[in-house]
N, C-alpha and C positions, 0 to 999 in steps of 0.2 A: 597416190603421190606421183606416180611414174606418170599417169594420164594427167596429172594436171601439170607436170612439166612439160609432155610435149602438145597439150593443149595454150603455153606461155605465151604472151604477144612481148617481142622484144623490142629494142633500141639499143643505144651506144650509153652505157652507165655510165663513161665519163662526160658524158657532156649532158646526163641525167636525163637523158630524153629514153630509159627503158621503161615504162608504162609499168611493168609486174612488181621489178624492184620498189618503184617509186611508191606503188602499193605495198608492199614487206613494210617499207621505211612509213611510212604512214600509222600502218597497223602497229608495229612496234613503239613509237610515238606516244600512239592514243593509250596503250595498254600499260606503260611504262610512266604514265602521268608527264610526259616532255611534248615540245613544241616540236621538235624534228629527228631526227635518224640516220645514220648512215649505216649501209650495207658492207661485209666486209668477207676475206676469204675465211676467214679464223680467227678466232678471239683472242689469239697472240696478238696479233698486229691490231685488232680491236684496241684491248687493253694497253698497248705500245702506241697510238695514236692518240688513244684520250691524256696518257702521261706525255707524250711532247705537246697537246693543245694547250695543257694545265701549266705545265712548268717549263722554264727557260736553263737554256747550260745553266749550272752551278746551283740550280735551286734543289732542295727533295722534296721525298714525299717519305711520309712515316706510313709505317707498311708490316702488317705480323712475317715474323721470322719462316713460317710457313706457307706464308702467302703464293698463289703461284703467280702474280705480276712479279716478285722479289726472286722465288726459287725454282720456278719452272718453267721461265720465258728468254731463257738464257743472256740473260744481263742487258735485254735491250736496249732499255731506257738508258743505262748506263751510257750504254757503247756506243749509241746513236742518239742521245740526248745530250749527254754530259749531264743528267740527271742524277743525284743521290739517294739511294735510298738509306734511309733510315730505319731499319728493322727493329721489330720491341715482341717479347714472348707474347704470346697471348694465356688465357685464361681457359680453364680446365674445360668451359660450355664454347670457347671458339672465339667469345670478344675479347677486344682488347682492354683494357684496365682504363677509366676515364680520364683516373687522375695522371698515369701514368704517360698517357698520351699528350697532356698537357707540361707534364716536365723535359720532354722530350722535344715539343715547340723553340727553334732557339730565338733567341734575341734580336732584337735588330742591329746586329754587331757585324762590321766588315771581317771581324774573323771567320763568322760563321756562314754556311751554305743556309741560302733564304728558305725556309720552311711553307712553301705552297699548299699542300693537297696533304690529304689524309685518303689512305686507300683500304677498304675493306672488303671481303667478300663472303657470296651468299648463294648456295653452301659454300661452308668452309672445305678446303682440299679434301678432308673426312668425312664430310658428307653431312657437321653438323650447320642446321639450322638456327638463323640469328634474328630475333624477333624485332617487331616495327619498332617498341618500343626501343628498345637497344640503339636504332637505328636514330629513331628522332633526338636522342639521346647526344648522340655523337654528330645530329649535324645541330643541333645549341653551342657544342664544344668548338665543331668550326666556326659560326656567325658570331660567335667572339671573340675568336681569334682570327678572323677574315680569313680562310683556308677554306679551297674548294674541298669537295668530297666526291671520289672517286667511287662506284659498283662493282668489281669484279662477278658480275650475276650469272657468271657460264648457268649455273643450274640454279636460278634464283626461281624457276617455277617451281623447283623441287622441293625448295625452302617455302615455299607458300602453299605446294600441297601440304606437306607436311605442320606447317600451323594452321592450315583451315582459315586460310585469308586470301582476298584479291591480290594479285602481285604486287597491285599498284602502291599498296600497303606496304611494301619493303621498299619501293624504286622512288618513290615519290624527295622520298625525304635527301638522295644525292642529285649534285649537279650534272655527274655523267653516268652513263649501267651500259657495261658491255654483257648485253645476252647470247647464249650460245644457240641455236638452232641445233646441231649436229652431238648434242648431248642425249639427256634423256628424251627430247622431242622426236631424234628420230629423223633427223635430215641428211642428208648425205656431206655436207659443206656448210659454211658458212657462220656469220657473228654480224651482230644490229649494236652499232653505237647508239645512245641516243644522248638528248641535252638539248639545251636550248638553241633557238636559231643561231645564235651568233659564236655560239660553241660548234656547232655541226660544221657552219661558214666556215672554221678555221681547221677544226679536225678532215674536212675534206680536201682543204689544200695539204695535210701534211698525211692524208692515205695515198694523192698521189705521188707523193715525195718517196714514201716507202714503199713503191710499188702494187697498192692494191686499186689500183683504177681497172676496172672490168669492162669488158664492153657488154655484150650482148649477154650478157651475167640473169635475165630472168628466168633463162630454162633453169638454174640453181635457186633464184628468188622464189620462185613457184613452188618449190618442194619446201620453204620456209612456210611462207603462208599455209600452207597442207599443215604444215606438221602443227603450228598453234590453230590451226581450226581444229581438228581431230584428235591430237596426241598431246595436251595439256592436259584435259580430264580424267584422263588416264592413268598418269603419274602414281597413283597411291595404289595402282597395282605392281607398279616395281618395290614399292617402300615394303608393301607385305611379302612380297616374293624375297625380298633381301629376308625380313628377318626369318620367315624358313627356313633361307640358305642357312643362315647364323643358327639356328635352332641345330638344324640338321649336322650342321659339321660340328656342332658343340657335343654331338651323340662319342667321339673320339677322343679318347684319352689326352692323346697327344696335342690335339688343337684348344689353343684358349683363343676366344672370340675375346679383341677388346673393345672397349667402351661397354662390355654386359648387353652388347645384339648391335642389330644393323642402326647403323646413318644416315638416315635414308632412304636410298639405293644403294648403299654400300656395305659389305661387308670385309673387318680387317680382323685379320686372325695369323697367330705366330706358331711356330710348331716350338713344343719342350724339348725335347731331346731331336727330332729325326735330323736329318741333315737335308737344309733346305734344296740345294742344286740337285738332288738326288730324289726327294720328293718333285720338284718341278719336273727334272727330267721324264719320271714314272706318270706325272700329270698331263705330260704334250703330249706323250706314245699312249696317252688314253683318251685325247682329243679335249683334253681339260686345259684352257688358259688361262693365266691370271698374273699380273704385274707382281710389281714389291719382293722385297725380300725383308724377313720380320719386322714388321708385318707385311704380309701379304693383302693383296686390297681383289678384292671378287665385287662385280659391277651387274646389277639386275639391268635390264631392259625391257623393252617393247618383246623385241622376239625370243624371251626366254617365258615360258611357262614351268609351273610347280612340277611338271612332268619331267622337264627338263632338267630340272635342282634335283630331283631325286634320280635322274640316270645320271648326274655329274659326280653327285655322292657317291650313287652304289662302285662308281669307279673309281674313287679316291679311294672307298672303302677298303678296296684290294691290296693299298699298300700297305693298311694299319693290319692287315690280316681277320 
């Protein structure tokens, strides 16, 4: 990856004349079943780009309660859209409820904020998997009630190792997919909008509106390309390494693993009694990191080997005694 970065032929990204990029954007395109692509720093502003193309001040978008466009993008749509969202729980496997998303569609009534987009994503923030089906499902539910459909896809590769399907098979069925690069793939930077022409047209006047116009952005483009050439097929070796993690810290009185094993790549587990800041703390000073606080979330990758999970254990082990 490093060599194919500094082997990059560049240009100026805002004025689309980078050669690499324009390549990434092509590639992700073709793979994602859309006509065009935009390159982005982070799929923050990915996903904050596709919701100001979608929707105008005052309109929403219906969105799970967990969602991270909703809960971990810090209110941008909001704040710089005048965007609504509309949050609704989701369902115990990660979708949204059919019917439910349908009562939640408002009226065409000057009291109400106008109901644009419907926004899902794949994996879900827990890392579960949400099948095509599901997906063709909910975009029937828009085309009759004329709402676009939005991809939150950070890790929608991860969702398609994991069902044993081409991507294109999850992406096809929305009008826009923000994919991550810099997730499980292993890049250092980076998020690919895609959608159709006349969607990309507009979502590229509103990335330079928010600041993500790049220039000579292909030495970063190039490490995207690397990573969906090499580190796509690879994916279901984090999935198996999660649930050893899971296995393995299940070996602990004190730890329950929920959902009954890994997400994926993810594993989320709460301590019964120990006391979490005290556990965390005894975890840093043993070179073990990990987000959440109950649940705690443990993330497999590329540079973590089975060898790895069991010296992360054998040092967690130290605190259960």
């Amino acid at each position: 990856m490093m060599q194919a970065m500094q082997d990059a032929k560049m240009g100026d990204d805002v004025y689309g004349e980078d050669p690499t990029v324009n390549q990434l954007q092509l590639k992700v395109a073709r793979i994602t079943g859309h006509e065009d692509a935009l390159f982005f720093p982070s799929g923050t502003q990915s996903n904050l780009v596709a919701l100001l193309t979608h929707c105008k001040r005052a309109d929403e978008y219906i969105v799970a309660q967990t969602a991270h466009t909703y809960k971990y993008e810090g209110g941008g749509a909001a704040a710089l859209g005048g965007i609504q969202p509309q949050p609704m729980e989701r369902n115990s496997d990660g979708t949204l409820d059919l019917e439910h998303i349908e009562k939640l569609i408002k009226a065409d009534d000057f009291h109400f904020a106008k109901t644009r987009l419907v926004a899902l994503e794949n994996t879900t923030t827990d890392g579960m998997a949400i099948s095509a089906s599901y997906c063709q499902k909910v975009r029937q539910l828009c085309d009759r009630n004329r709402l676009a459909l939005h991809l939150d896809g950070a890790r929608v590769f991860n969702a398609a190792a994991k069902l044993n399907v081409d991507v294109m098979e999850l992406t096809k069925h929305f009008d826009s997919v923000s994919v991550c690069l810099s997730k499980g793939l292993g890049a250092p930077v980076g998020s690919v909008l895609s959608g159709s022409h006349e969607f990309v047209s507009s979502a590229r006047r509103w990335r330079k509106v928010v600041g993500g116009g790049m220039r000579q952005a292909g030495i970063i483009a190039a490490a995207g390309i690397y990573a969906l050439d090499h580190n796509v097929s690879r994916l279901s070796e984090d999935h198996s390494n999660a649930e050893y993690l899971a296995n393995r810290l299940s070996e602990f009185d004190d730890i329950s693993i929920e959902f009954g094993g890994a997400c994926t790549n993810m594993v989320f587990l709460r301590l019964k009694s120990t006391n979490h800041d005290e556990f965390a703390s005894f975890a840093e000073s043993k070179g073990v990191l990990f987000t959440g606080r109950n649940p705690i979330r443990m993330v497999t990758h590329k540079d973590l080997a089975k060898s790895d999970i069991d010296l992360a254990v054998e040092r967690l082990g130290a605190y259960f005694g």
